[in-house]
Structure formats: structure tokens, C-alpha cells
N, CA, C and O atoms as a MOPAC input file, in Angstrom:
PM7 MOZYME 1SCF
protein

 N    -58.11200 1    20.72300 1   -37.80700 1
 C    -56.75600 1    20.59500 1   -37.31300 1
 C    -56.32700 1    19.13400 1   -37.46900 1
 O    -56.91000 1    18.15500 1   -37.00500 1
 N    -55.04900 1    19.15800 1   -38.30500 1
 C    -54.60400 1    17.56900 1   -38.45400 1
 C    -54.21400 1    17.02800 1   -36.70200 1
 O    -54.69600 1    17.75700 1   -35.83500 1
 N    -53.46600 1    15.93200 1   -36.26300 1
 C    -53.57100 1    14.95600 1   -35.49600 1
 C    -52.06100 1    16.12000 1   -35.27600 1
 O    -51.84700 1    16.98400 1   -34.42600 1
 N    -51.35000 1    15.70700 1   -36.29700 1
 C    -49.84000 1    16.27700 1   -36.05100 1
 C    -49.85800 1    17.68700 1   -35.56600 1
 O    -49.05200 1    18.16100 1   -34.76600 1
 N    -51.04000 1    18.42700 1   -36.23300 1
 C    -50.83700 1    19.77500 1   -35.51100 1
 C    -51.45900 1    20.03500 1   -34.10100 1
 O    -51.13100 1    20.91300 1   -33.30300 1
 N    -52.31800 1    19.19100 1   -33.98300 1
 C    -52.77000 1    18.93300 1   -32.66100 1
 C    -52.01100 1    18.83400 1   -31.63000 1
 O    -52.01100 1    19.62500 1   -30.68700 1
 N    -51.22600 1    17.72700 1   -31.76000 1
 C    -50.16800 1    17.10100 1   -30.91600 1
 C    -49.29100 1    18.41100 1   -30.84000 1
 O    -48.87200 1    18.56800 1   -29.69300 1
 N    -48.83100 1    19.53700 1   -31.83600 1
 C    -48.18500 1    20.29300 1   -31.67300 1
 C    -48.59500 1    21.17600 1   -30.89400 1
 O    -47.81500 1    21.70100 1   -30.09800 1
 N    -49.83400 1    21.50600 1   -30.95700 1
 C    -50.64200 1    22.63700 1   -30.30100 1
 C    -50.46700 1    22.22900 1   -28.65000 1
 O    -50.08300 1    22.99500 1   -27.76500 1
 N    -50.77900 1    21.09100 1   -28.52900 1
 C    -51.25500 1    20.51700 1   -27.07000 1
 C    -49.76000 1    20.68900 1   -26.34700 1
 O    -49.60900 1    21.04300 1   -25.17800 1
 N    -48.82300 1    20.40700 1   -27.16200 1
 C    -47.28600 1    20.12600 1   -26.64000 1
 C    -47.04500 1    21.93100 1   -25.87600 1
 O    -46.75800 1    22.16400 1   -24.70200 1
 N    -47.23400 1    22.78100 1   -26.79300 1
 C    -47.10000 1    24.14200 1   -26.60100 1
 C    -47.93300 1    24.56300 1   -25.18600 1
 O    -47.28000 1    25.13000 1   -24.31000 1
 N    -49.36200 1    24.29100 1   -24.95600 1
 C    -50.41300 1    24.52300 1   -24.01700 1
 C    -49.55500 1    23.62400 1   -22.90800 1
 O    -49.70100 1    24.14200 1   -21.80000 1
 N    -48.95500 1    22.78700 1   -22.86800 1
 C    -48.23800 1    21.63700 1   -21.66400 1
 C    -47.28000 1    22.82200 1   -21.21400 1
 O    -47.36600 1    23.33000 1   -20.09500 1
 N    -46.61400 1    23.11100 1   -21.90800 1
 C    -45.52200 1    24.17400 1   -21.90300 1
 C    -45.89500 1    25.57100 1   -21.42100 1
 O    -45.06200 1    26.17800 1   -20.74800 1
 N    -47.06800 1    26.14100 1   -21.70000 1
 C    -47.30200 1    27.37600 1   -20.86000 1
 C    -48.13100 1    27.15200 1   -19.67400 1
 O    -47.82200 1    27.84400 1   -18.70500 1
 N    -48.97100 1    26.45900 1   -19.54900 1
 C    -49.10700 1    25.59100 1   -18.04600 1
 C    -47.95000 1    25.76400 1   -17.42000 1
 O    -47.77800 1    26.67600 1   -16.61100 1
 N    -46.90400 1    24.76100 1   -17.79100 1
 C    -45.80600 1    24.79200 1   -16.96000 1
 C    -44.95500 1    25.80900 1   -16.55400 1
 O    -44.03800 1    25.83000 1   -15.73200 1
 N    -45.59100 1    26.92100 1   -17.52800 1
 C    -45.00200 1    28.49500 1   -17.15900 1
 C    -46.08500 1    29.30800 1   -15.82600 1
 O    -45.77100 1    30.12500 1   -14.96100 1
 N    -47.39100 1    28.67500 1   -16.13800 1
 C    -48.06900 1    29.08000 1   -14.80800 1
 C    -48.75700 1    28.66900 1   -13.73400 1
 O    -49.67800 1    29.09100 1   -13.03500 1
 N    -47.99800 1    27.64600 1   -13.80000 1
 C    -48.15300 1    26.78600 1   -12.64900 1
 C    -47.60700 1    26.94700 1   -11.06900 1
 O    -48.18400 1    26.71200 1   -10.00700 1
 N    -46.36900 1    27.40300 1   -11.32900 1
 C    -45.57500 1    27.83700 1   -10.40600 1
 C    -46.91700 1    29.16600 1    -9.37600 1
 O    -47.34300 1    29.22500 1    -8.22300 1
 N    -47.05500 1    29.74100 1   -10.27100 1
 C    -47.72600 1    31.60100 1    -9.51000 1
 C    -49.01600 1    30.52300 1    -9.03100 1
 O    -48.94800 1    30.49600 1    -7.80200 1
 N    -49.99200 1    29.75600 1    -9.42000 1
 C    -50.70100 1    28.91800 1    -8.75300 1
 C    -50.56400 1    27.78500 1    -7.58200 1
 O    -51.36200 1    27.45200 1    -6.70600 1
 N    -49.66000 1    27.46300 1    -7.79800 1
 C    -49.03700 1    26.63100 1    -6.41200 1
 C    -48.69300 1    27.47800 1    -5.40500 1
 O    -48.52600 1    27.04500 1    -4.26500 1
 N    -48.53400 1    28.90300 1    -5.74100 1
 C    -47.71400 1    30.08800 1    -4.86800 1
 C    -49.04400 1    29.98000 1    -3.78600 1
 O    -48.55100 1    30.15100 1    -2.67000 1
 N    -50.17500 1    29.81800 1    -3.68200 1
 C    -51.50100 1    29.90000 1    -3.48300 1
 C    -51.87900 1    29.18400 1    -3.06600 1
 O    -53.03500 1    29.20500 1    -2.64600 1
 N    -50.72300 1    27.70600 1    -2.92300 1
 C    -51.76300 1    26.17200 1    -2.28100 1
 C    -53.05700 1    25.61100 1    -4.08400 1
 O    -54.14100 1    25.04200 1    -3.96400 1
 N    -52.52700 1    25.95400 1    -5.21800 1
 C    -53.24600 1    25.48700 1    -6.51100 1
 C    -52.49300 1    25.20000 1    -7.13400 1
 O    -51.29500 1    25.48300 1    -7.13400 1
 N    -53.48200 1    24.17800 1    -8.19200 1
 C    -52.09300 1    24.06300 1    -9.43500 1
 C    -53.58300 1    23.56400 1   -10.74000 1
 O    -54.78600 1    23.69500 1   -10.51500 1
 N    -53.01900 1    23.07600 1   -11.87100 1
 C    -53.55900 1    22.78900 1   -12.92400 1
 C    -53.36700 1    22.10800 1   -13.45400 1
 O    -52.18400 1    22.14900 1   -13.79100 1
 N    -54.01700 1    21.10500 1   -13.94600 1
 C    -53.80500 1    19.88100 1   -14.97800 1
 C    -54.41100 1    20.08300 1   -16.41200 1
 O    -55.63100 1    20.16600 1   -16.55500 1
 N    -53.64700 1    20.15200 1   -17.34500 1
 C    -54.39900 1    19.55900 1   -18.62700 1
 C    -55.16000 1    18.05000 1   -18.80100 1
 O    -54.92200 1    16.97800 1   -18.24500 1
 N    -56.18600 1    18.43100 1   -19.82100 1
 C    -56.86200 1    17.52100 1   -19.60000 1
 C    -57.00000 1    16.74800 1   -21.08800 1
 O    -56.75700 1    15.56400 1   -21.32300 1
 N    -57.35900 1    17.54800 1   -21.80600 1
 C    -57.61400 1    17.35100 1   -23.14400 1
 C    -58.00500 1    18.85900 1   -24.50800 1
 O    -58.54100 1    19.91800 1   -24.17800 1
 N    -57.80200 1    18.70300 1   -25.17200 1
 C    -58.18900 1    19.70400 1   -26.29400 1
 C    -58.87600 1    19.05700 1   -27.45300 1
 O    -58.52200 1    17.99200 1   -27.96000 1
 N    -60.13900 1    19.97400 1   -27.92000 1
 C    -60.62500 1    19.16100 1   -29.06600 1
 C    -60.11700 1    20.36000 1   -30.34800 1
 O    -59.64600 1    21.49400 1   -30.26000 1
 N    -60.44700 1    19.54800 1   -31.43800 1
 C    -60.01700 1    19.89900 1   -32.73500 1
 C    -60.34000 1    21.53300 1   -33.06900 1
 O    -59.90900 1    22.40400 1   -33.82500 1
 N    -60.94100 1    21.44600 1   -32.45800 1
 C    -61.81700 1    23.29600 1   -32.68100 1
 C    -60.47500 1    23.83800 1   -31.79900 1
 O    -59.88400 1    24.89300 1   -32.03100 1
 N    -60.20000 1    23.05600 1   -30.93800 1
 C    -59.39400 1    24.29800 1   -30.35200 1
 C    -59.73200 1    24.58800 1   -28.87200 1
 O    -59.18100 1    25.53600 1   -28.31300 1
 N    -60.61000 1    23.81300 1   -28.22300 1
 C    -61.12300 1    24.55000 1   -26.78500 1
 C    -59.88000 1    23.28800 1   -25.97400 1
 O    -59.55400 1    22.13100 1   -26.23800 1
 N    -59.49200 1    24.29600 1   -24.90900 1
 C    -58.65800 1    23.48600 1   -23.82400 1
 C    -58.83000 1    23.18700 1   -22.64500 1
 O    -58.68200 1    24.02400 1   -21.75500 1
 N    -59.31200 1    21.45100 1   -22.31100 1
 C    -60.13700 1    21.44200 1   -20.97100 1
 C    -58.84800 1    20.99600 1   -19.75600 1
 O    -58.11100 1    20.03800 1   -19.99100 1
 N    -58.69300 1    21.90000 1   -18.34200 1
 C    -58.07500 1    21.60600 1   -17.73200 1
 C    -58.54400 1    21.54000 1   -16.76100 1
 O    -59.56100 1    22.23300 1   -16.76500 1
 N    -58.33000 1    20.90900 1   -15.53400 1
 C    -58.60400 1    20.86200 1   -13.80300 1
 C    -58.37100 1    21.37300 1   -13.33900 1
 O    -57.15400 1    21.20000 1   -13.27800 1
 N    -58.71300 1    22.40200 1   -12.53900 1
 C    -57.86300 1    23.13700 1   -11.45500 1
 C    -58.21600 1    22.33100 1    -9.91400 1
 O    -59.22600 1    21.79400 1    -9.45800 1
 N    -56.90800 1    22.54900 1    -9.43500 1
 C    -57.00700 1    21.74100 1    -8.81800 1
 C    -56.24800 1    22.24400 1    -7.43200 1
 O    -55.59000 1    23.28100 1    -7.51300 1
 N    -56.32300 1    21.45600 1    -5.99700 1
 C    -56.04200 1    22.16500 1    -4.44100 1
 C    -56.43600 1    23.47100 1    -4.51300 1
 O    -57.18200 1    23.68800 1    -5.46700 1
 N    -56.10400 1    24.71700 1    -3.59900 1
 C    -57.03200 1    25.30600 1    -3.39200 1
 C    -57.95300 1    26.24300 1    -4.77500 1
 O    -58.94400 1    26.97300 1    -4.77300 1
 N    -57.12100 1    25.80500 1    -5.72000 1
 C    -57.80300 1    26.30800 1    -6.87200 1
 C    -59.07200 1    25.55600 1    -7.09700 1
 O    -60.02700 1    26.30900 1    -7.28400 1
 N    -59.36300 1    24.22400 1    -7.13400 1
 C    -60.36100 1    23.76100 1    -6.95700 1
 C    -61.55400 1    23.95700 1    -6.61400 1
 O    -62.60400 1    23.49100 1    -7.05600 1
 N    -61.27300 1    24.90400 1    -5.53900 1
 C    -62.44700 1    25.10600 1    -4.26900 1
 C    -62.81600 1    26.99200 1    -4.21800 1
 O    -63.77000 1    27.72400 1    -3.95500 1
 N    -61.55500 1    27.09900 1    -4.60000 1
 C    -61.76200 1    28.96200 1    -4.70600 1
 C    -63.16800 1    29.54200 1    -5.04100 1
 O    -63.83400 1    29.05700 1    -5.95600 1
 N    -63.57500 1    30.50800 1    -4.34600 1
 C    -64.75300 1    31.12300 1    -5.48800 1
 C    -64.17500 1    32.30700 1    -6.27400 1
 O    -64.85200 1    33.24300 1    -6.70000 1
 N    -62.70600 1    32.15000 1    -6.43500 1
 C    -62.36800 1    33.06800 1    -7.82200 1
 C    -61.55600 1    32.05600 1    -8.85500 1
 O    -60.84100 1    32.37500 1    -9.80600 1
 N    -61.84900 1    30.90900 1    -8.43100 1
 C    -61.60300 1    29.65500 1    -9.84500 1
 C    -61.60400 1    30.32100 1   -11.01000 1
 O    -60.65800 1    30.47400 1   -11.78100 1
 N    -62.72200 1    30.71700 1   -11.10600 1
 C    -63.37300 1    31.37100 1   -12.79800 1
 C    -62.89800 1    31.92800 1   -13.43200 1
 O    -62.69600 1    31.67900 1   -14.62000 1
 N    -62.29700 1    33.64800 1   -12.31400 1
 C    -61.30000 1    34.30800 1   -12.57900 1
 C    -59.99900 1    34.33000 1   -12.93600 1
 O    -59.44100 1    35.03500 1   -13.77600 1
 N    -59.43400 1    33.24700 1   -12.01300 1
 C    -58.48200 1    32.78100 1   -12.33600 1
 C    -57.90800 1    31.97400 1   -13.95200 1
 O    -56.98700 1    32.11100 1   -14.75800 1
 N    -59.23400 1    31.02300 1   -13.73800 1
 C    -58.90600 1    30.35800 1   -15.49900 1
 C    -59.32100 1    31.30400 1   -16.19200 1
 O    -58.53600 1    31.23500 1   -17.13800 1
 N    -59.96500 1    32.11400 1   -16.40300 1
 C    -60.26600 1    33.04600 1   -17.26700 1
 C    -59.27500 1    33.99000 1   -17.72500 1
 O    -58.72200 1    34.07400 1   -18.82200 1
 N    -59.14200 1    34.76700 1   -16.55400 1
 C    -58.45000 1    36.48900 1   -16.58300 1
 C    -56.87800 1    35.65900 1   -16.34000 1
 O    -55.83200 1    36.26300 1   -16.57700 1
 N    -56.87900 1    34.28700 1   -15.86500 1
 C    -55.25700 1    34.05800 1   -15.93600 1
 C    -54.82900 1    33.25500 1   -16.83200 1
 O    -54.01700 1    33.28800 1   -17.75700 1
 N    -55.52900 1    32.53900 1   -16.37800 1
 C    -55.04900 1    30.91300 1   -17.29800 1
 C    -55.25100 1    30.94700 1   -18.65600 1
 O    -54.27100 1    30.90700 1   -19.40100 1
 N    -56.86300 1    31.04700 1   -19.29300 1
 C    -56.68500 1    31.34500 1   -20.51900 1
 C    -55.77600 1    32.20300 1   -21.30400 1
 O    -54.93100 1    31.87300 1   -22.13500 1
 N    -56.15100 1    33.47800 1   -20.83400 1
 C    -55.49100 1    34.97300 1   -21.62500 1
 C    -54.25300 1    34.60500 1   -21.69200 1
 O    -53.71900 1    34.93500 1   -22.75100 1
 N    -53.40800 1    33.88800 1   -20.75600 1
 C    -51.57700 1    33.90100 1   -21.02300 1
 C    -51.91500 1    32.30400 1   -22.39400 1
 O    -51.51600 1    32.63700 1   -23.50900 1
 N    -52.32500 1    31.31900 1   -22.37700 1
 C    -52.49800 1    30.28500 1   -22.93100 1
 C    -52.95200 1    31.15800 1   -24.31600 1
 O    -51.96500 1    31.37100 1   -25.02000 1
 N    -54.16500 1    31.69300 1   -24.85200 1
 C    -54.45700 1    32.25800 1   -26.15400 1
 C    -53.45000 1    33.35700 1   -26.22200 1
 O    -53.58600 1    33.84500 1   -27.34400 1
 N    -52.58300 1    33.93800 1   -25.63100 1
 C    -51.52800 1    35.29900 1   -25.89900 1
 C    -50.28500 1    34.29000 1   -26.63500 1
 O    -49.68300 1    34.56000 1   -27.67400 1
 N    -50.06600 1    32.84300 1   -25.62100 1
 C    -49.21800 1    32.57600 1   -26.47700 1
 C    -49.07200 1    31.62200 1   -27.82300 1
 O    -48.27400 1    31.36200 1   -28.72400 1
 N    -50.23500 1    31.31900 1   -27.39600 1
 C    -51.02400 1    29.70700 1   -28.63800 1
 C    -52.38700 1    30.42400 1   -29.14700 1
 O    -53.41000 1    30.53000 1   -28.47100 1
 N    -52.18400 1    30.94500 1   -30.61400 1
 C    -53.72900 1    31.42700 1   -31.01700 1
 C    -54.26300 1    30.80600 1   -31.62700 1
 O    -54.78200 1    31.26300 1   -32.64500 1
 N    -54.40300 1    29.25400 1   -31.23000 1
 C    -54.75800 1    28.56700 1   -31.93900 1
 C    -55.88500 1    27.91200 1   -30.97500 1
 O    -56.64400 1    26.97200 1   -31.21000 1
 N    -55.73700 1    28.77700 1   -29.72100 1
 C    -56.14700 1    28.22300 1   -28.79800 1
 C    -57.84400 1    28.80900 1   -28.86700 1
 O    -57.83900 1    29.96200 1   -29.29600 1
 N    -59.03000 1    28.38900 1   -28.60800 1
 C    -59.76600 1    29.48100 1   -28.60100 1
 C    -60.46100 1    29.39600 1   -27.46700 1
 O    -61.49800 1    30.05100 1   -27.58200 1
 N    -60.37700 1    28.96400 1   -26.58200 1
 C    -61.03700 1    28.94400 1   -25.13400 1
 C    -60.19100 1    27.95700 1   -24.05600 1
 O    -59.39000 1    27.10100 1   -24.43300 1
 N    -60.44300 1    28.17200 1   -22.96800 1
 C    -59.86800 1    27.36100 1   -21.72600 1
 C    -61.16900 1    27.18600 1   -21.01700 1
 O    -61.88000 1    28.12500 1   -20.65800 1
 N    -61.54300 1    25.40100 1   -20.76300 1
 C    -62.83100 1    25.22000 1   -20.01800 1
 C    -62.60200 1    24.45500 1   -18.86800 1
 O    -61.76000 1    23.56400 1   -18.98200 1
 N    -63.25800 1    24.62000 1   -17.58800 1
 C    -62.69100 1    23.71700 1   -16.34300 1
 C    -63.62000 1    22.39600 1   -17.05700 1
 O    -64.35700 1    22.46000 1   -18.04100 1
 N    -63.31900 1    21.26900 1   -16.24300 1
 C    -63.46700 1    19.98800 1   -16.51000 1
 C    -63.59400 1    19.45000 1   -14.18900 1
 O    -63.74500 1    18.28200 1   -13.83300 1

């Protein structure tokens, strides 16, 4: 992945975050991006009570990722950090 498409990719992942961020704050949570490497994996924080949850996992998984790779398939994983 060039630098430029990177930057494009990452811009898009900022952007659906910001689409599910809201339903996580609904909860006392929210999420930070963190970084993405060239392959494609996307490391974010979860963070307040997402942080601490013991359905974190679930959440980035069955939520966070799946809407992030449904709308960016360029994406190929979401990893906590």
C-alpha cells in the first residue's frame, strides 16, 4: 500500500469510527484510532467503560471491526492496542 493510499484508507477508518462512536459512548465508551500498518491491520483503544468491559472483545470484534471491514475492505483486521 502506497503512503497516499494509506492516508486514504486511514482517513475513511477516522470516518466510520466517527459513525460508531456515538452507540459506544451510549454505554459510558468510546474509541480511539491509533495507527494502521501497510498490510492493513487497524490498531485502536477502547477506551472508558469500554476499556474495562469483559465484552471489549466482542465489541471490537462483532462491532467495531465488521462495520470498519463492511465499509473499508481494505481493512483486514481491527486490534486493541
Amino acid at each position: 500500500m502506497t503512503d497516499q493510499e494509506k492516508n486514504t484508507v486511514e482517513q475513511k477508518v477516522k470516518n466510520a469510527l466517527e459513525q460508531i462512536r456515538p452507540y459506544l459512548m451510549q454505554d459510558g465508551g468510546d474509541v480511539e484510532y491509533v495507527d494502521m500498518t501497510n498490510e492493513g491491520v487497524v490498531m485502536v483503544r477502547l477506551k472508558g467503560h469500554c476499556g474495562s468491559c469483559p465484552h471489549a472483545m466482542q465489541t471490537l470484534k462483532q462491532g467495531i471491526e465488521s462495520a470498519i471491514k463492511k465499509a473499508i475492505p481494505e481493512v483486514k483486521c481491527v486490534e486493541r492496542v
